[in-house]
RODRENDO-270003 format. One record per residue: residue number from 0; x, y negated, z negated of N, C-alpha, C, CB in turn. Coordinates in steps of 0.001 Angstrom, whole numbers, plus 500000, padded with zeros to 6 digits. Glycine has a CB too. Layout:
residues N
<k NUM, n_x X, n_y Y, n_z Z, ca_x X, ca_y Y, ca_z Z, c_x X, c_y Y, c_z Z, cb_x X, cb_y Y, cb_z Z>
...
***
This chain:
residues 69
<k 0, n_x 500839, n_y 501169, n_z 500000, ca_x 500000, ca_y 500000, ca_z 500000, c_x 500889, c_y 498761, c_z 500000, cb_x 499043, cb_y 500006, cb_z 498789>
<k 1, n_x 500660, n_y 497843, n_z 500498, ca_x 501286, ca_y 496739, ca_z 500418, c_x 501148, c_y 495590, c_z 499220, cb_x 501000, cb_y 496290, cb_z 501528>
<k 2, n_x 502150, n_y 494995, n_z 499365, ca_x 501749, ca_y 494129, ca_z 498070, c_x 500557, c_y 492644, c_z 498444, cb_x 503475, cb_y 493454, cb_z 497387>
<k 3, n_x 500207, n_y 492545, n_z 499547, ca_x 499604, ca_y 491538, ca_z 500033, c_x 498350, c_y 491553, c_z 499633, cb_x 499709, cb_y 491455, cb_z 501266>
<k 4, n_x 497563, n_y 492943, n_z 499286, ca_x 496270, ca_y 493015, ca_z 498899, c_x 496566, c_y 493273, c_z 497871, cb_x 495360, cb_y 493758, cb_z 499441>
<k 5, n_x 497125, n_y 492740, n_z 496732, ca_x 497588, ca_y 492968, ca_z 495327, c_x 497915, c_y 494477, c_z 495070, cb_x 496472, cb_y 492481, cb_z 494304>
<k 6, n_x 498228, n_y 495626, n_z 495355, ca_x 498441, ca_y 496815, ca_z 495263, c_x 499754, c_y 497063, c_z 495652, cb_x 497568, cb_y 497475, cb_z 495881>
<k 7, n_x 500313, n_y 497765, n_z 494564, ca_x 501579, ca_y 498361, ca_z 494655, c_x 501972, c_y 499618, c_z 494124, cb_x 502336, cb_y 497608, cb_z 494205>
<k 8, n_x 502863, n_y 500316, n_z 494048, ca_x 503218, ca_y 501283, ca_z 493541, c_x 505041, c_y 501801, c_z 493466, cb_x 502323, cb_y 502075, cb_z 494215>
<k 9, n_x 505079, n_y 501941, n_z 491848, ca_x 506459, ca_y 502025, ca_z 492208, c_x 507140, c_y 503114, c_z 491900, cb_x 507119, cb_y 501093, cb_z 491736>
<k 10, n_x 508736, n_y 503335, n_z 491739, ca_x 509265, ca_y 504393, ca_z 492472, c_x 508481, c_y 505740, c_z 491707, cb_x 511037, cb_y 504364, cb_z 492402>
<k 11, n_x 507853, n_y 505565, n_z 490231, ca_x 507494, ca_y 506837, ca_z 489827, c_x 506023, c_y 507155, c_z 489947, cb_x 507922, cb_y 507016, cb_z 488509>
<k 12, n_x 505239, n_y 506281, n_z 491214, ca_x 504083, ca_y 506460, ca_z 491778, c_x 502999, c_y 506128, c_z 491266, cb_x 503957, cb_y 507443, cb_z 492040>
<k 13, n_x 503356, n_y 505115, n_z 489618, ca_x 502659, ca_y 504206, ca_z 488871, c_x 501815, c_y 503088, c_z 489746, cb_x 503669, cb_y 503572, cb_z 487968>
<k 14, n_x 500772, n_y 503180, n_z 489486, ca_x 499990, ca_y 501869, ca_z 490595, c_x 499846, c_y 500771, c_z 489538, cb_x 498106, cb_y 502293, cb_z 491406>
<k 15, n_x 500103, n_y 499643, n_z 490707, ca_x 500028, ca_y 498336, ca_z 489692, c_x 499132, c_y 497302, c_z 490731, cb_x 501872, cb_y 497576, cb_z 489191>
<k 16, n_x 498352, n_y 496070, n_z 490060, ca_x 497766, ca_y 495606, ca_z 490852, c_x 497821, c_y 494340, c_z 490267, cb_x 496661, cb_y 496202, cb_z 491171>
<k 17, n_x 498626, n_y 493395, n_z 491135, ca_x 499077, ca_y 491652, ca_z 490914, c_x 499891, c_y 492099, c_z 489904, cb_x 497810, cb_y 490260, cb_z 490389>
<k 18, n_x 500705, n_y 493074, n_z 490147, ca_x 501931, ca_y 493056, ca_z 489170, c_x 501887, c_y 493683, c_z 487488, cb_x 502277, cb_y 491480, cb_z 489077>
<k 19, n_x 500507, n_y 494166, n_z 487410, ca_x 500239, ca_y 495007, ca_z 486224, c_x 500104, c_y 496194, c_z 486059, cb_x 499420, cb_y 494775, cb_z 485759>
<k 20, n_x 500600, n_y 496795, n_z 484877, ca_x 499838, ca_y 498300, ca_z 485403, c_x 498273, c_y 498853, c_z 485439, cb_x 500389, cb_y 499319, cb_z 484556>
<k 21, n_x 498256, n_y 499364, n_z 486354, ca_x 496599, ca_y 500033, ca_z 486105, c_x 496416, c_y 501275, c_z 485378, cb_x 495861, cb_y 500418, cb_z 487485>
<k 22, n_x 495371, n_y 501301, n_z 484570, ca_x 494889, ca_y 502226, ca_z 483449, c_x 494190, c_y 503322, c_z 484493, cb_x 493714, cb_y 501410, cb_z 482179>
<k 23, n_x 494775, n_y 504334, n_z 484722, ca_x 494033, ca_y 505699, ca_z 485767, c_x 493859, c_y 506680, c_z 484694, cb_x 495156, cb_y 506513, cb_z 487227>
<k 24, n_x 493953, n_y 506852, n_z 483779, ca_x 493625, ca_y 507505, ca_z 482334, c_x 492531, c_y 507628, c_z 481926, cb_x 494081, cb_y 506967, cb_z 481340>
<k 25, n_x 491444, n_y 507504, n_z 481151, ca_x 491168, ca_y 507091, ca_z 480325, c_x 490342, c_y 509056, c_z 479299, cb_x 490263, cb_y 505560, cb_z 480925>
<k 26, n_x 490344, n_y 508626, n_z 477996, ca_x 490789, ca_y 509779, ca_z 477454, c_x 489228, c_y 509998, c_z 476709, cb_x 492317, cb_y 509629, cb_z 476445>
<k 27, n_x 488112, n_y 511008, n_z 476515, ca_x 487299, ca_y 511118, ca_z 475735, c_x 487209, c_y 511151, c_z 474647, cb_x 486940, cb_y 511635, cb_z 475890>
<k 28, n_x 486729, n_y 510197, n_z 473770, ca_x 486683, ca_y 510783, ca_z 472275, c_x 484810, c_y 510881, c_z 471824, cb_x 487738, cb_y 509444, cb_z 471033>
<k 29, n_x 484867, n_y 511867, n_z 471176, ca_x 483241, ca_y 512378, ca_z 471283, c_x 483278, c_y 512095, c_z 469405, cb_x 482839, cb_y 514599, cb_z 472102>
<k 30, n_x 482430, n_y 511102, n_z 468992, ca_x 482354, ca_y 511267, ca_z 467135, c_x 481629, c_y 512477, c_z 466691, cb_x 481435, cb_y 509941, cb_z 466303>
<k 31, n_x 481281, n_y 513115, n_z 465569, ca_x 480867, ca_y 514146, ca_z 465076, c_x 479792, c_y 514534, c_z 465244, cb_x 481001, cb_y 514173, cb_z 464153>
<k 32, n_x 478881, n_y 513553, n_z 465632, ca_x 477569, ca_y 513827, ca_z 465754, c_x 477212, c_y 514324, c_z 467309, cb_x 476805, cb_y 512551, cb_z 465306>
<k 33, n_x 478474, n_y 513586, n_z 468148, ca_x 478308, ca_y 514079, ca_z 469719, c_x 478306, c_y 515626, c_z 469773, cb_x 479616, cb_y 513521, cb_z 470730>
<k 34, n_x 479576, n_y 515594, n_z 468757, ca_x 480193, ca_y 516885, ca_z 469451, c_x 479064, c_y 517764, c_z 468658, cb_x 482107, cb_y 517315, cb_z 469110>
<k 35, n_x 477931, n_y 517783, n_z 467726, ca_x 477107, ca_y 518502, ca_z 466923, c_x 476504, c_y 519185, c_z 468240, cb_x 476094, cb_y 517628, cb_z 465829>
<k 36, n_x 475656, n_y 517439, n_z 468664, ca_x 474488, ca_y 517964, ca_z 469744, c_x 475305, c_y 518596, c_z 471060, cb_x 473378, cb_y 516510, cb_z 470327>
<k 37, n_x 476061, n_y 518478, n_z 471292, ca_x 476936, ca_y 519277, ca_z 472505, c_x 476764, c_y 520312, c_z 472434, cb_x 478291, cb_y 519256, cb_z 472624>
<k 38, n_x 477324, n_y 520867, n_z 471228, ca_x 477527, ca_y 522426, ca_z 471009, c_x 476258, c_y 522919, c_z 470766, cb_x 478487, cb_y 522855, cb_z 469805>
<k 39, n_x 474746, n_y 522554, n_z 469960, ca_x 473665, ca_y 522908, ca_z 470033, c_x 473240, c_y 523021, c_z 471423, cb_x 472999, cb_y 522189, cb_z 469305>
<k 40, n_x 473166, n_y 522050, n_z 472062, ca_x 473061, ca_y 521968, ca_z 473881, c_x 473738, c_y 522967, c_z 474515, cb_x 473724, cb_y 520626, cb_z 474601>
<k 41, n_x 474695, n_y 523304, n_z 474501, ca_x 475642, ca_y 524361, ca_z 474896, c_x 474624, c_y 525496, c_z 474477, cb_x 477250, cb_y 524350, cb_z 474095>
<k 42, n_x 474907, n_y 525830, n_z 473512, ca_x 474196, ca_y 526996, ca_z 472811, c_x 472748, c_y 527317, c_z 473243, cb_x 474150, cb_y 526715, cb_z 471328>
<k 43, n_x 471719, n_y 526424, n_z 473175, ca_x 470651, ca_y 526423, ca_z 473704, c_x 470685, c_y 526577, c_z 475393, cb_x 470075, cb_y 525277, cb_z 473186>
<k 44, n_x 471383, n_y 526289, n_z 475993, ca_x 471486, ca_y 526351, ca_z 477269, c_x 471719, c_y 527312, c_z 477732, cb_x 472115, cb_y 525721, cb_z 477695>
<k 45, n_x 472519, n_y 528264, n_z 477118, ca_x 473303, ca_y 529922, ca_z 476883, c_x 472272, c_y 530523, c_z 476663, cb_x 474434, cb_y 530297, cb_z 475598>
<k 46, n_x 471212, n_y 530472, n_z 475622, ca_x 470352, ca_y 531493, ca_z 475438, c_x 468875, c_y 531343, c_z 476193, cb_x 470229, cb_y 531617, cb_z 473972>
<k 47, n_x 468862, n_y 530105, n_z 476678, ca_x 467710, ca_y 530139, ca_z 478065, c_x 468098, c_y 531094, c_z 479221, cb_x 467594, cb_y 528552, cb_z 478876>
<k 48, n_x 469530, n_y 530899, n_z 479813, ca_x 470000, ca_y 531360, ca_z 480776, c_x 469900, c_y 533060, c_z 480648, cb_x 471309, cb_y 530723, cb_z 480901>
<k 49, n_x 470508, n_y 532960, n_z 479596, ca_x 470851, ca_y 534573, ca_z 479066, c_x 468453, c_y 535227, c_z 479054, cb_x 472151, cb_y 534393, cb_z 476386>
<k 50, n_x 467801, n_y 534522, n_z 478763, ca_x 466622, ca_y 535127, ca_z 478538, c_x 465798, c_y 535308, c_z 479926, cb_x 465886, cb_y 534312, cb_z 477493>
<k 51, n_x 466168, n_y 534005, n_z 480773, ca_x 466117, ca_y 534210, ca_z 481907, c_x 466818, c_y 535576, c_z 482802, cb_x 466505, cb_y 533097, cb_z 482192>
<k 52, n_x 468005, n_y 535523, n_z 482043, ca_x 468922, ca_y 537012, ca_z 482801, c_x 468304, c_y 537862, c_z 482591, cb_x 470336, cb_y 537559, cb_z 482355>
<k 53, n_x 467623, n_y 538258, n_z 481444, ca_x 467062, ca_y 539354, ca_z 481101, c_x 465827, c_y 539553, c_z 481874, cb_x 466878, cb_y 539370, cb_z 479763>
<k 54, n_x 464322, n_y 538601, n_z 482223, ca_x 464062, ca_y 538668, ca_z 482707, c_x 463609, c_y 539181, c_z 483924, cb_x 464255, cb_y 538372, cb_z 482384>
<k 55, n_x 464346, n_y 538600, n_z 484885, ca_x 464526, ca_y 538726, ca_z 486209, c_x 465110, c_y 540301, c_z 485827, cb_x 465555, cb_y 537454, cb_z 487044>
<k 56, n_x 466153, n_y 540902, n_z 485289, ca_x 466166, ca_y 542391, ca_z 485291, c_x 464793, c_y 543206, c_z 484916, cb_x 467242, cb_y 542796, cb_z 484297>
<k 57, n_x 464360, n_y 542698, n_z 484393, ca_x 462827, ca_y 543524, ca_z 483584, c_x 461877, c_y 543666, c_z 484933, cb_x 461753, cb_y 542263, cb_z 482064>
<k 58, n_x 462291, n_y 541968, n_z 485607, ca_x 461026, ca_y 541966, ca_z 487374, c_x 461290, c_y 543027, c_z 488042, cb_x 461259, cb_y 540626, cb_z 488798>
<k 59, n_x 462831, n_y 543027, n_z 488132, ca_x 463437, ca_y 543925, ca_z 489434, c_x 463906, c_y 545117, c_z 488817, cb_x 464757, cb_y 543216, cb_z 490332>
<k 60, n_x 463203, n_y 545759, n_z 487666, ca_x 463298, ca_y 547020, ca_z 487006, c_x 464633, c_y 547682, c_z 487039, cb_x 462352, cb_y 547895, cb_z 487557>
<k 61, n_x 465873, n_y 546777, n_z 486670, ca_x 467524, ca_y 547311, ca_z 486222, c_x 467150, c_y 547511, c_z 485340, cb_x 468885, cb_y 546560, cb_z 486135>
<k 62, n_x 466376, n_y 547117, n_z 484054, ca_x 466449, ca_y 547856, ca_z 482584, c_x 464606, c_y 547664, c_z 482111, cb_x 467856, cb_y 546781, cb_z 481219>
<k 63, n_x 464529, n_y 548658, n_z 481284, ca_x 463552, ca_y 548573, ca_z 480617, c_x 463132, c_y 548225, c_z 479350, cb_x 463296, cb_y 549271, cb_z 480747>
<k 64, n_x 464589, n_y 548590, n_z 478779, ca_x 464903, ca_y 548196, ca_z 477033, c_x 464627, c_y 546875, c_z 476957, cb_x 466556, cb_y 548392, cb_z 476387>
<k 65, n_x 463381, n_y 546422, n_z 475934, ca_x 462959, ca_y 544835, ca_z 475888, c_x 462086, c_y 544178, c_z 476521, cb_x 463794, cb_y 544110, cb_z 476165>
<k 66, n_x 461625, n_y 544655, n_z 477606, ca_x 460857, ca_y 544448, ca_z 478648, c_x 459768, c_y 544381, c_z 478471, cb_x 460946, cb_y 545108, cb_z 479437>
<k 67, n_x 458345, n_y 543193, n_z 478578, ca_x 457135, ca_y 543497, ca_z 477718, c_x 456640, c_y 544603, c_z 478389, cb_x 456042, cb_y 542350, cb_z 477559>
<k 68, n_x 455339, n_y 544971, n_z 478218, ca_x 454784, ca_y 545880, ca_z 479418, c_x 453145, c_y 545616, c_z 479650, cb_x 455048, cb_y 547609, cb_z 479020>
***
């Protein structure tokens, strides 16, 4: 890139723009309560999928164990 449209980059492929560095980083921090409902979300999301899995085996008769009737 040239330096004419404010963009540069130098020898260790750091981009800088009007001569600063640019922030291409930036890092997550989740507080306690995020990371609570995440992992409930996670979890809940796992055992829809997983009941759904079961399911669809019970339609297409791979298992019977569990299966209403």
């Amino acid at each position: 890139m040239s330096p004419e449209n404010g963009f540069s980059i130098d020898d260790q492929n750091r981009l800088y723009w009007k001569g600063a560095p640019v922030k291409t980083e930036n890092r997550l921090v989740l507080t306690v309560g995020q990371v609570t409902v995440a992992i409930i979300v996670t979890g809940a999301a796992f055992f829809q999928g997983a009941q759904a899995f079961l399911s669809i085996g019970c339609s297409f008769g791979l298992w019977t164990i569990g299966c209403s009737k």
